[in-house]
C-alpha positions in Angstrom: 0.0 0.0 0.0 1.3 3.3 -0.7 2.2 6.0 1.5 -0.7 8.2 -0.1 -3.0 5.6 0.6 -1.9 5.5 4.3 -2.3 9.0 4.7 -5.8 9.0 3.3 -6.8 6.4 5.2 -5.6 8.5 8.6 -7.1 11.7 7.5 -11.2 10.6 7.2 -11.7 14.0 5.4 -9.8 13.1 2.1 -11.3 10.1 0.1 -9.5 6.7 -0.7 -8.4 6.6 -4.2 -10.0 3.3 -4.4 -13.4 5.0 -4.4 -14.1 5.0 -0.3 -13.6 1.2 -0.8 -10.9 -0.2 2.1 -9.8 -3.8 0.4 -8.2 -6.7 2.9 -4.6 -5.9 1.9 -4.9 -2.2 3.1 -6.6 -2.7 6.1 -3.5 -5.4 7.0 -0.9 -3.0 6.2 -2.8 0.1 8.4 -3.1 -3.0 11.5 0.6 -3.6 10.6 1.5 0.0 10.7 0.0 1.1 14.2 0.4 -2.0 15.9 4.0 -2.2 14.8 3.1 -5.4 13.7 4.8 -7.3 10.6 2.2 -7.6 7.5 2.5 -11.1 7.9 1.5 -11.1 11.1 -0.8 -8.4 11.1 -2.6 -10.6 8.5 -3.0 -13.4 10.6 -4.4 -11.5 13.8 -7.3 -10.4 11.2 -7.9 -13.8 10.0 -8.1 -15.3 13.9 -10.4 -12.4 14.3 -12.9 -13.3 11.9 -12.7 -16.8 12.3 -13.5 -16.6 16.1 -16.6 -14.3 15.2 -18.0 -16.3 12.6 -17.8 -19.6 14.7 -18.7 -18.3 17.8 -21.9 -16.9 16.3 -22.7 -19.9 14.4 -22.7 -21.8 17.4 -25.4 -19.1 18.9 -23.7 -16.9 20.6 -23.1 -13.6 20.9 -20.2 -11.3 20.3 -20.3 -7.5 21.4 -16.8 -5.4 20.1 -17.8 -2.5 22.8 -18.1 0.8 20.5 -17.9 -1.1 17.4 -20.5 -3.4 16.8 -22.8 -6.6 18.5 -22.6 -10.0 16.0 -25.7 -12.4 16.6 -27.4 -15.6 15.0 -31.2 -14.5 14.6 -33.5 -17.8 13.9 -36.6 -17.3 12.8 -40.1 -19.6 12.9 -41.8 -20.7 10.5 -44.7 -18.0 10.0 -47.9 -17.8 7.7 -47.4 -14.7 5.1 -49.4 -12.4 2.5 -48.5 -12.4 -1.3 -48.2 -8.5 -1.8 -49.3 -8.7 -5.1 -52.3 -11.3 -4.8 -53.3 -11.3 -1.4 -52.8 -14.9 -1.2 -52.0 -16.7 2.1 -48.2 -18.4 2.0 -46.4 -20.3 4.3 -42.9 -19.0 5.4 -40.7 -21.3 5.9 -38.0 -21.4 9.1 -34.5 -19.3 8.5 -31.4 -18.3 10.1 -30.1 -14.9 9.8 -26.8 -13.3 10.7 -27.8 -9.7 12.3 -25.0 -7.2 12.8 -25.8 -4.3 15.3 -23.6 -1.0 15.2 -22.9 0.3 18.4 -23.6 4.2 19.6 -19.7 4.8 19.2 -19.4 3.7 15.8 -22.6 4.9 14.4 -21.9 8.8 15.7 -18.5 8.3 14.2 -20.3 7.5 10.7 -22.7 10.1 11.4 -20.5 13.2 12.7 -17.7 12.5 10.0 -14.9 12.0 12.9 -13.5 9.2 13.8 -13.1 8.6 17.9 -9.8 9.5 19.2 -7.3 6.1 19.5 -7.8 4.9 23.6 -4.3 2.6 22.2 -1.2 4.5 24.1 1.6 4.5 21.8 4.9 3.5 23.5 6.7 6.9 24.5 10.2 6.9 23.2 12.8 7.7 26.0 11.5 10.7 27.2 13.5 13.3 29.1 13.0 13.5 33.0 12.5 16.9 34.7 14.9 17.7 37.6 12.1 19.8 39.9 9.2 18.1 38.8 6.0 19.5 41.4 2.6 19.2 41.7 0.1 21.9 41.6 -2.5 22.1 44.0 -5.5 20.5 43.5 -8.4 23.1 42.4 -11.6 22.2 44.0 -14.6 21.7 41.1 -17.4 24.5 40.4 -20.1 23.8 42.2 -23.2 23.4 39.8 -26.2 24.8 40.2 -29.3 23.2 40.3 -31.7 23.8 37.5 -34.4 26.5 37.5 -37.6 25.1 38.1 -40.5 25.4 35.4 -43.2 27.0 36.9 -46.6 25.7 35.4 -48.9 29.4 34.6 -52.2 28.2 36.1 -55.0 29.1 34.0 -57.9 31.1 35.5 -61.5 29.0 35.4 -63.5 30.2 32.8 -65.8 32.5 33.5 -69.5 31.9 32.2 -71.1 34.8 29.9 -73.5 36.4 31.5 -77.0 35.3 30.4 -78.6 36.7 27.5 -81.7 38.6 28.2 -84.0 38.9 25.4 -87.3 40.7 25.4 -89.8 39.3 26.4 -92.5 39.1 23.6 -95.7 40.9 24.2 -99.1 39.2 23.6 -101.8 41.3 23.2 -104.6 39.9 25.4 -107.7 39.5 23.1 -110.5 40.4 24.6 -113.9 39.1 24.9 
């Protein structure tokens, strides 16, 4: 893989020149790169990887990578169905279905554009020591305040209208 390629890879702004498409050999030689890992072996950690997924969930169970993704075996009953198109009654036969479930940190990754900072400490190269090396003092945390409460406006009872008067109609007493 080419440097270029390893850069772009790093830097999730720029697109791969392979069309956004990561292929098997790449992804070994970025595993070889920051684990400072031989290819060769590299390679082989990502094959022992997949194979312990895919036979651990074939057997039923299930495999969470926390912030990355959940890997289950889903079986399904047999069920009666509806033909869309003619509204007949089918039967559905029994299945097995592999589900793959992204996890909150890899989805707002996706979502956002970013990718999560590395939580892998790289090995420090001999650092240089400080001769008067002190502490400052601890500073004590803001206290927070507690939120405002919402005050509910209570709403006056209606008031009823006052009562029409209408006039009273006049009957002319006939008389006799």
């Amino acid at each position: 893989m080419s440097r270029l390629a390893i850069e772009m890879c790093k830097d999730s702004s720029n697109r791969n020149p392979n069309g956004g498409k990561v292929n098997r050999k790449e992804l070994v030689a970025e595993i070889a790169e920051r684990a400072e890992l031989e290819k060769k072996k590299a390679d082989e950690v990502l094959q022992h990887v997949v194979e312990i997924i895919t036979q651990s969930v074939a057997k039923g169970e299930q495999i969470a990578i926390p912030g990355f993704a959940k890997f289950a075996r889903v079986d399904r009953k047999a069920r009666m169905g509806r033909n869309p198109a003619t509204g007949e009654t089918i039967k559905i036969k029994a299945s097995r279905k592999a589900k793959i479930t992204p996890l909150k940190q890899f989805k707002d990754a996706v979502l956002t554009g970013k990718a999560p900072a590395s939580k892998i400490a790289k090995p420090k190269k001999a650092a240089a020591k400080k001769a008067t090396a002190s502490k400052a003092p601890a500073k004590k945390a803001p206290a927070k305040k507690a939120p405002a409460k919402k005050v509910v406006a209570k709403k006056a009872p209606a008031k009823k209208a006052p009562a029409r008067k209408t006039a009273a109609k006049k009957t002319a007493a006939k008389k006799r």
